[in-house]
N, C-alpha and C positions, 0 to 999 in steps of 0.2 A: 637413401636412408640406410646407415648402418643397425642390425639385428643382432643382440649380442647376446647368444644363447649359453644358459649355467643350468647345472645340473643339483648345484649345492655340495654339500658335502654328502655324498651316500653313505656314508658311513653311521649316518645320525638320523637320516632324513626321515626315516620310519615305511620307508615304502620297499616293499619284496622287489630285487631287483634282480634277473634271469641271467643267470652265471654264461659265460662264451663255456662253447665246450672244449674240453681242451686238446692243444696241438691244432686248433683252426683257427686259421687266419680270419677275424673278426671285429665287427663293429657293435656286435651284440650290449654292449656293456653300457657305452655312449649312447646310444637310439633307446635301451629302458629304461635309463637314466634319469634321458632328457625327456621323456615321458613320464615317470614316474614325479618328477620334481613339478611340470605341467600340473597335473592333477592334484598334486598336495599343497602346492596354492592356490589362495583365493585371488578370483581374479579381482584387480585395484582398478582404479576407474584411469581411464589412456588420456594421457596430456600429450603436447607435444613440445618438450624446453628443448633448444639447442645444444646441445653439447660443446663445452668450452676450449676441447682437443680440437675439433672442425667443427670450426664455425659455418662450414657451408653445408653442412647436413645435421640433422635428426639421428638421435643415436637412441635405440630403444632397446630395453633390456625383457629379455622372455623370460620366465616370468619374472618380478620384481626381484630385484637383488641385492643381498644387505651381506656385507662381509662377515665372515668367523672368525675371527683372529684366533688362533691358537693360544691354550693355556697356561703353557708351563713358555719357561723361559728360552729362547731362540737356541740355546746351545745344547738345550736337550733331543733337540730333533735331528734328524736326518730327513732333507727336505729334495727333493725329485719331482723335475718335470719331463716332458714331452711334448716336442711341436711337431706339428705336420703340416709341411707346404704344401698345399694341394696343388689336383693337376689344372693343366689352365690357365691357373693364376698366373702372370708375367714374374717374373726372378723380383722386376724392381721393385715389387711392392715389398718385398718380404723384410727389406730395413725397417719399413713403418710394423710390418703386423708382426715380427718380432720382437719390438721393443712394446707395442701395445701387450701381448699374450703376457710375455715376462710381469709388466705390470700387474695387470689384472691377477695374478697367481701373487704377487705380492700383497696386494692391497686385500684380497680373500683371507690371505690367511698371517696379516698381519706382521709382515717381517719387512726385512732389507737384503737380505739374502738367498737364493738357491742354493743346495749347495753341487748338485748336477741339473744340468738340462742337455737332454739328448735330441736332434733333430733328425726327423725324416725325411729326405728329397723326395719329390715328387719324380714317378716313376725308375725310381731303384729298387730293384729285389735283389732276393740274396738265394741262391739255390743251392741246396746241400749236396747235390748230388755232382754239381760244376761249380768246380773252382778254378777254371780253366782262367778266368779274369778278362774274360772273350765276353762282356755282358752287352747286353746293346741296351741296359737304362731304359726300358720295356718298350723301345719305340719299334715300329715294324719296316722292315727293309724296304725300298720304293726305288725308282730310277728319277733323275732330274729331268726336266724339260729340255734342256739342253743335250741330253744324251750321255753325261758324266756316269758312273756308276753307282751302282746303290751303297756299295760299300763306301766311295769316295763322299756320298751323301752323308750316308750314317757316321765317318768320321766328322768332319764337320758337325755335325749335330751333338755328338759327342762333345768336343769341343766346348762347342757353345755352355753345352749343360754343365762343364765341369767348367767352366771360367764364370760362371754363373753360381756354382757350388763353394767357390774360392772367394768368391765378394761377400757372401751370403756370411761366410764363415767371418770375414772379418767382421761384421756387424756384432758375432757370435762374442769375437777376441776385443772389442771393447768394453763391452761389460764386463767379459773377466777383468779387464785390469780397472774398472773401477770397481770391482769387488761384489759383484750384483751378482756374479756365477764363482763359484768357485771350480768346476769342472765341467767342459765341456763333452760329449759325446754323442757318436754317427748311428745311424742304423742301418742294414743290410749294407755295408760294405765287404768284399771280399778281400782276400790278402794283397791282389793284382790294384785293386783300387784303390784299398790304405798306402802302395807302394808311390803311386803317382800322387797321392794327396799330402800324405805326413811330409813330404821335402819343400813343400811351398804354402805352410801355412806356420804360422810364429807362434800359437799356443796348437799343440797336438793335443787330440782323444785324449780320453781317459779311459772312455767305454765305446766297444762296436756293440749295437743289441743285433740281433739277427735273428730271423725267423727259423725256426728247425723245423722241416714236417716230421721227420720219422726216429722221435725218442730222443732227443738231443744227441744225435751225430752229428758230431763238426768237427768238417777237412781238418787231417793236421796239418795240412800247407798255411790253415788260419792259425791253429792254435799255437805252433810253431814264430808266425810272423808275428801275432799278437805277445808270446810273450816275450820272444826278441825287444818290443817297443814299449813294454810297461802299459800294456791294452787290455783290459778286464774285460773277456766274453761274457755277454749276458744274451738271454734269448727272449723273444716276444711271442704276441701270437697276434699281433695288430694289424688291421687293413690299412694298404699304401693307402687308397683312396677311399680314405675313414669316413668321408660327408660327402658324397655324391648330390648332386643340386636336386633329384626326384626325389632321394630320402630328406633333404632336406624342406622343401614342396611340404611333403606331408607330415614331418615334425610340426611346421610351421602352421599347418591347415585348421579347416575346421571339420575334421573328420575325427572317426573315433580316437584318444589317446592326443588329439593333436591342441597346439596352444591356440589356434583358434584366430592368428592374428591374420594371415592373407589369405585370399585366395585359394579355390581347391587345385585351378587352372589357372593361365594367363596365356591372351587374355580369356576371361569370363563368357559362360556361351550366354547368356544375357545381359544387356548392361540397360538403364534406364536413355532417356530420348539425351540427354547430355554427355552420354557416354559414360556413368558414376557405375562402381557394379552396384548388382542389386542391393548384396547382404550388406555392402557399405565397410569391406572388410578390406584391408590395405592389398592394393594389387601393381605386380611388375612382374618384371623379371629378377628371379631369385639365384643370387650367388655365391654360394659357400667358399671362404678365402682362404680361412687357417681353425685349427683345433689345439687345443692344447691341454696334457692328459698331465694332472698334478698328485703327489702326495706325499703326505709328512706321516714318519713314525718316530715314534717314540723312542731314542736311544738304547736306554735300559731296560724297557720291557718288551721292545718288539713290534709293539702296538701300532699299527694303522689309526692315529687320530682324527686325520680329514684329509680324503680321498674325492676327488672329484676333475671335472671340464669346464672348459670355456670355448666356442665357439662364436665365429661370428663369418655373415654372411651380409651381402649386398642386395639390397631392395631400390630396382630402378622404375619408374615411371610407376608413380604411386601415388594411387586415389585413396582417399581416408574418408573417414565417417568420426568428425571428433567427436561427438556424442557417442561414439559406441563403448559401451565397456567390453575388454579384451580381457586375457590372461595376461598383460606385459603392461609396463608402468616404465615411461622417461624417463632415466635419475640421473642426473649432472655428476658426474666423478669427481670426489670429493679430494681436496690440493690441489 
């Protein structure tokens, strides 16, 4: 069963939502969010429709979800997203939950266009203090079984993740040219990074975002290379691995703040003589795949008019209670 978790628009939503502090790398924002939006609705009574995208699964929306189209006319906004491929997740999925996230941030807020979307890799950081372009992509040094070297390992692996970073991107470079993006941009890459990527990809950045911890210091070997390439620095404060599958556990749970729809554990430390859990609350194993972080402003005034997430996770080996009433309601995606 896919789990497709919204925050709404917080911008409107009427719920106190607890600021990240700043210059930390944080998920704060996403997690009171997704809380806050939980709790401001009512829960609607759980069905179970198909969903017409996959037909071989259950696609359920936490809590119920009804688009906001935006008010004023498309060219008065300037519209911005953010994906994050989480870690884990296999590369090949990311054509489908690419092209899903995009959507969904369409269909929300009512348009045909982005007019940027920046993507996160899974396990790239960006460190201010090394621009050395020496990164190893956060993975940790190890020796082969065969006795090869760790560094001969960790290239390969490299490798991999950067021929993986280059398909990804073309998924990226189709939608620009049917006009669903109009600019593309990377996050935490470094100058050494943009140098191997911008020569093998047909539509380049527009934007590197990169994390700054100490006061926005950034290398001029980046500022230097970026504006050599017509590359807008922008900085964040966002976590690689925004949705962790235990925060995602207890988003999803029936504990304080949570939507109440699986599981506190899996499996359950009691389940009845057929194996069903008790509470009758949906149970598997939980997997958060992609997140994606939207907002539209207001051209002329500056305005923040809908600010909001989309997330979605995977729920496998799953017992249900369809009499139960949850916080989340099935809704078939409309077109």
């Amino acid at each position: 069963m896919k789990l497709i978790l919204s925050t709404s628009n917080i911008m409107s939503s009427g719920q106190a939502v607890l600021r990240r502090p700043t210059f930390s790398k944080s998920n704060v924002e996403l997690i009171n969010s997704l809380h806050a939006n939980f709790s401001f609705q009512s829960p609607p009574q759980h069905s179970t429709t198909t969903s017409p995208e996959t037909s071989t699964e259950d696609t359920l929306y936490v809590p119920t979800w009804r688009p906001t189209p935006l008010t004023e006319p498309r060219e008065a906004y300037d519209i911005t997203a953010k994906l994050f491929y989480l870690p884990h997740i296999p590369a090949s999925r990311r054509c489908a939950h690419t092209k899903e996230a995009v959507e969904l941030v369409l269909r929300e807020l009512g348009v045909s266009s982005i007019d940027l979307l920046i993507v996160s890799y899974p396990g790239v950081s960006f460190d201010a203090d090394d621009e050395s372009g020496e990164e190893d992509d956060g993975q940790e040094d190890s020796s082969t079984i065969d006795g090869s070297s760790s560094s001969d390992s960790n290239s390969n692996h490299e490798s991999e993740n950067f021929s993986a970073q280059l398909k990804t991107w073309a998924v990226l470079e189709s939608l620009h040219d049917k006009g669903t993006i109009s600019q593309l941009g990377l996050s935490e890459f470094s100058s050494a990074r943009l140098a191997r990527f911008l020569p093998e990809v047909k539509i380049r950045p527009s934007v590197d975002q990169i994390n700054v911890k100490d006061c926005c210091v950034v290398p001029k070997t980046l500022i230097m290379y970026a504006k050599e390439h017509n590359i807008e620095l922008l900085t964040h404060n966002d976590c690689t691995d925004i949705l962790p599958p235990g925060t995602t556990r207890e988003l999803l749970g029936p504990g304080k703040g949570g939507a109440g729809v699986i599981e506190a554990q899996w499996p359950p430390p009691t389940q009845d003589g057929e194996g069903k859990a008790a509470t009758g609350l949906l149970g598997g194993d939980v997997e958060p795949q992609w997140v994606i972080k939207y907002t539209a402003v207001v051209k002329d005034r500056g305005v923040i008019e809908n600010k909001g997430y989309f997330a979605v996770a995977n729920l496998g080996s799953c017992i249900e209670d369809k009499a139960t009433s949850t916080a989340a309601e099935v809704v078939p995606p409309s077109g």
